[in-house]
C-alpha positions in Angstrom: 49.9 9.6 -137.3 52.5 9.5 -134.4 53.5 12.2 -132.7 57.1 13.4 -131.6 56.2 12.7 -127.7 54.2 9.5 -128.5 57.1 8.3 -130.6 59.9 9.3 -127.7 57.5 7.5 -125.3 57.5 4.2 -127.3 61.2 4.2 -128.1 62.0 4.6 -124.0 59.3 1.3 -123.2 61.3 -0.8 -125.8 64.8 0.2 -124.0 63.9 -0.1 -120.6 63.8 -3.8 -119.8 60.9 -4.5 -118.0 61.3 -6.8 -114.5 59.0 -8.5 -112.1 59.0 -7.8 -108.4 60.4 -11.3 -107.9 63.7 -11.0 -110.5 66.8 -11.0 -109.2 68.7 -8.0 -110.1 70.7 -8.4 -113.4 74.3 -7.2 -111.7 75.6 -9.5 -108.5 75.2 -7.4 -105.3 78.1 -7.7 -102.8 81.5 -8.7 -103.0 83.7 -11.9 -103.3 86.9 -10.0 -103.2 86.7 -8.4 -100.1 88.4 -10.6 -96.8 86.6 -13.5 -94.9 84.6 -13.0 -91.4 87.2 -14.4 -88.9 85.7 -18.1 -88.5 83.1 -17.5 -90.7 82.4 -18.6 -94.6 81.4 -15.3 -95.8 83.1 -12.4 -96.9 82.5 -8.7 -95.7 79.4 -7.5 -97.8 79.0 -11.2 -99.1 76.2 -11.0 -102.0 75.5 -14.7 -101.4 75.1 -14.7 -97.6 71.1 -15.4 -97.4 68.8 -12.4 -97.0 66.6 -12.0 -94.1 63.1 -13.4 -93.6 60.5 -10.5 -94.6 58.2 -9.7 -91.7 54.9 -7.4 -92.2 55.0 -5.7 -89.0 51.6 -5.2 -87.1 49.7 -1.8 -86.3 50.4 0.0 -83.4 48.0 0.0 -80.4 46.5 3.2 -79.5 44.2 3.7 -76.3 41.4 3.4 -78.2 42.1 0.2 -80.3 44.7 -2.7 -80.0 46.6 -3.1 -82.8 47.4 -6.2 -84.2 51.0 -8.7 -84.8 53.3 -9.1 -87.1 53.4 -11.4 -89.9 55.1 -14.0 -88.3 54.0 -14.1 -85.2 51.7 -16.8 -83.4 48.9 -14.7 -82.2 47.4 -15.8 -78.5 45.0 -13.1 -77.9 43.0 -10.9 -80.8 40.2 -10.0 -78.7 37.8 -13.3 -79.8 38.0 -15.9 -77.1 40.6 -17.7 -75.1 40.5 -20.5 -77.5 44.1 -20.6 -77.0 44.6 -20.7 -73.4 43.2 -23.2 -70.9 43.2 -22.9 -66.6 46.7 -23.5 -65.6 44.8 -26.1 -62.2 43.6 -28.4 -64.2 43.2 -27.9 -68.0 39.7 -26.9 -68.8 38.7 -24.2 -70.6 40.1 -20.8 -70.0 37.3 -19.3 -67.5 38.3 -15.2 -67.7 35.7 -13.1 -69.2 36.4 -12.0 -72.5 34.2 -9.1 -73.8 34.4 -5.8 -76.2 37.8 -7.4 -77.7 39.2 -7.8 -73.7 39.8 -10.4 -71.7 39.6 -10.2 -67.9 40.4 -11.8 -64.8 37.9 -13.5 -62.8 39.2 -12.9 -59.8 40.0 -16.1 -57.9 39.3 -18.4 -61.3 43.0 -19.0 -61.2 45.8 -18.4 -64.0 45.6 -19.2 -67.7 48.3 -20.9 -69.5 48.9 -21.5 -73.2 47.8 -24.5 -74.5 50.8 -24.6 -76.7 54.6 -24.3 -75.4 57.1 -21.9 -76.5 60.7 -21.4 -76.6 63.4 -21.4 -75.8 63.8 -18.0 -77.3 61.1 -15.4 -78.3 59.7 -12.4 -78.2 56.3 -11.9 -76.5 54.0 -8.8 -76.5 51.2 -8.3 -73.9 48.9 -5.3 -73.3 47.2 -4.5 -69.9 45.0 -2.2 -67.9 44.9 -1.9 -64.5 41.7 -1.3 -62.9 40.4 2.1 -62.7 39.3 3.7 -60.2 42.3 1.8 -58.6 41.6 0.0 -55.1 44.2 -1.5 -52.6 47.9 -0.6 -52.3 51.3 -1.9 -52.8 51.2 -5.4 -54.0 47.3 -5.7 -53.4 46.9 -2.8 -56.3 46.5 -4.0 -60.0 48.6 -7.2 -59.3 49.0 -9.7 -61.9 52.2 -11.8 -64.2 53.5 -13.2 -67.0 55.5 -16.0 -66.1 57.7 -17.0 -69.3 58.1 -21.4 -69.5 55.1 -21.6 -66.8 57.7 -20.7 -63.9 60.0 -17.4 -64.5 57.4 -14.1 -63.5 57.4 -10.8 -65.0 55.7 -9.1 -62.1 52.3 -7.1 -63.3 51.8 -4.1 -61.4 49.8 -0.5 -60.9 52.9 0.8 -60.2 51.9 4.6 -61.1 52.3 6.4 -57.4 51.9 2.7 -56.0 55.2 2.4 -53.7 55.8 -1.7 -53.0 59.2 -3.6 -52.2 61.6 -2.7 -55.4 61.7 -6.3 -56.5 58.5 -6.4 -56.9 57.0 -3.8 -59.5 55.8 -3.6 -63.2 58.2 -5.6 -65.0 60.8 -6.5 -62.0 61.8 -10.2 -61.7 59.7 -11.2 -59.1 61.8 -11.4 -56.2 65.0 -10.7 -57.7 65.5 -7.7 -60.1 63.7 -4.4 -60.0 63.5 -2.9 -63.1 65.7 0.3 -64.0 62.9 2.7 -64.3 59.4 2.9 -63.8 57.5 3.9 -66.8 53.9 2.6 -65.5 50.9 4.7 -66.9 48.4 6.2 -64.9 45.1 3.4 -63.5 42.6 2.5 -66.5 45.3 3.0 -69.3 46.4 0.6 -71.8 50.0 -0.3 -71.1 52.8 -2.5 -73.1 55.3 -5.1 -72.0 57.7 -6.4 -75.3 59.8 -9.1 -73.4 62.7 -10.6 -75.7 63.3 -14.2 -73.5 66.7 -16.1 -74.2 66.0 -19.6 -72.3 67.9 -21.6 -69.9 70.0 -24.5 -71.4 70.5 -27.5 -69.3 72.7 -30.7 -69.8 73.3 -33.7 -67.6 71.2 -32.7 -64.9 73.2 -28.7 -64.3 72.4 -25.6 -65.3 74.7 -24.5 -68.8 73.1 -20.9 -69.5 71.1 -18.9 -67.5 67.6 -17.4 -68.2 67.9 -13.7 -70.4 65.6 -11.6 -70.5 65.1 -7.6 -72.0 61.9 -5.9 -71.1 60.7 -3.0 -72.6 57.8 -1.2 -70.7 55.7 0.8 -72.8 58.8 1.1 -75.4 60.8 2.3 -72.0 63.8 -0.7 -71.4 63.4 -1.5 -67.9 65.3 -4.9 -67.8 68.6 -5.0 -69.9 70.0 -8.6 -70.7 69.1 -9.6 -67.2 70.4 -12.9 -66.3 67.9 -14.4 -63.8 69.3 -16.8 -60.7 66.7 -18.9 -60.9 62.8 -19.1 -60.5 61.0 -16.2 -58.6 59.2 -17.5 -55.8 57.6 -15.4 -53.1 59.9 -15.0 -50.1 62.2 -17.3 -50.8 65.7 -17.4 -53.0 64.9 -18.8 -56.8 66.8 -21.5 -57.8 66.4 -23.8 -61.1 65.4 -27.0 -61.7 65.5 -28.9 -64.7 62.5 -28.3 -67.4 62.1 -28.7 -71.2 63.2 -26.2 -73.9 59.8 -25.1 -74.6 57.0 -24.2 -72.3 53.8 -22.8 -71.6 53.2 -18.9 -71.0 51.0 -18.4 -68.3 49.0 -14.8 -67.0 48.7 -14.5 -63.2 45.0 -14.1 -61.2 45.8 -12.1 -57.9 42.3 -11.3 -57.2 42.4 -8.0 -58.9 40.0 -7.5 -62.5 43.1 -6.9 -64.8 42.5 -6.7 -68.3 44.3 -8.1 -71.0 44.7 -7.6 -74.8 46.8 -8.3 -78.3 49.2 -10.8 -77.3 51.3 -12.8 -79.6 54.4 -14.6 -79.3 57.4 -14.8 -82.2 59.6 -17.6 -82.1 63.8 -16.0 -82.3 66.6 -18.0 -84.2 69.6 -16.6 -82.2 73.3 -16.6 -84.3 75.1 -19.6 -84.8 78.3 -20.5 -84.1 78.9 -20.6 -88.0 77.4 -16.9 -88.3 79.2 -15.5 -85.1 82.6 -17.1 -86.0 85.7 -15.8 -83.9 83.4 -13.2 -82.6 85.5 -9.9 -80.8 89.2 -10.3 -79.4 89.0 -9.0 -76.1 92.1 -7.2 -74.9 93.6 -6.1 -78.6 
């Protein structure tokens, strides 16, 4: 015999429609009465402008463990080996020491680069520790860098109570731009750089759009939209010369036994011209 409740309970499952995760909802979602995007083919709140990718995001780091990349991402370092990465001189195997989940310099072994090429825009995480107890000063102290395409150097620095020339600490553009604040932790600690790189364009030969990149040091922005002039050499002026849209990512030896781990890369599809349209009118 049915009860009251059992009875009410059966009658609400045979009213409610039942839906999977991956049905679209029964009612259209957004508007095709509402105006068009200036220069655009969508309307404001267009229901049939495509939805964006879905991205598992990673686990945060903590001191004690790295955490690990989003869905999406190529991942370049998990703590395993340096399958990925090869010496920047002459292509062998990557010759760092890799132990515990960390890789580290061997001083004088000479950089690493990716064995695959990136670009030309993406976001790249790396994590670092400088040596502790710390030893040398000024650019002799903790030194390292990522250069983004093989060539363009995020400067890696102990820059906690370190002073060196301004263009040339944590997350500066080597020789060009310091960085707006310094938000280095202390020797021996874990540290972030989350680098968002727009790359150079080039046609006939000449420079069309510069190198943009935004740094964020240990979730502190230290380099906003900065529009490089060039390469960053040491004492000299960069300038740029003409390279592919894609290239390697390369992590610097300065003689110092830096430590490195979870670093991935995620490719970025910047707006079209078709999804930007007229953009802003300046001036009204």
């Amino acid at each position: 015999m049915k009860t009251p409740l059992l009875t009410s309970i059966a009658a609400l499952l045979l009213a409610v429609p039942a839906f999977s995760a991956d049905e679209k909802p029964q009612h259209p979602i957004g508007y095709q009465d509402t105006p068009i995007i200036p220069g655009t083919k969508w309307h404001v709140h267009d229901g049939l402008r495509p939805q964006p990718t879905v991205v598992t995001p990673g686990e945060p780091s903590t001191q004690e463990k790295a955490g690990t990349a989003p869905s999406d991402a190529t991942v370049l370092f998990d703590g395993t080996d340096l399958s990925k990465w090869k010496m920047d001189k002459d292509g062998s195997d990557a010759k760092w020491k890799v132990e515990n989940g960390i890789a580290e310099v061997v001083p004088k072994s000479g950089y690493i680069a990716t064995r695959d090429e990136f670009g030309p825009d993406f976001q790249l995480h790396v994590e670092f520790a400088t040596p502790n107890p710390p030893s040398g000063d000024s650019q002799g102290r903790g030194n390292s860098g990522v250069f983004l395409f093989g060539r363009y150097e995020i400067q890696v620095l102990d820059s906690y109570n370190n002073p060196t020339y301004a263009d040339g600490g944590a997350t500066a553009i080597y020789g060009y731009m310091p960085p707006q604040v310094n938000a280095s932790r202390p020797p021996g600690q874990w540290q972030t750089y989350d680098i968002i790189c727009e790359g150079p364009h080039f046609a006939d030969g000449k420079l069309t759009k510069p190198l943009v990149v935004t740094v964020l040091h240990n979730g502190v922005v230290t380099q906003n939209h900065t529009a490089l002039i060039g390469e960053t050499p040491h004492r000299q002026v960069g300038t740029y010369h003409v390279h592919p849209e894609k290239g390697p990512i390369k992590l610097q030896d300065h003689g110092n036994p830096m430590r490195f781990r979870n670093i991935w890369i995620r490719e970025l599809h910047m707006p079209t011209p078709e999804d930007i349209g007229d953009g802003p009118k300046i001036g009204q």
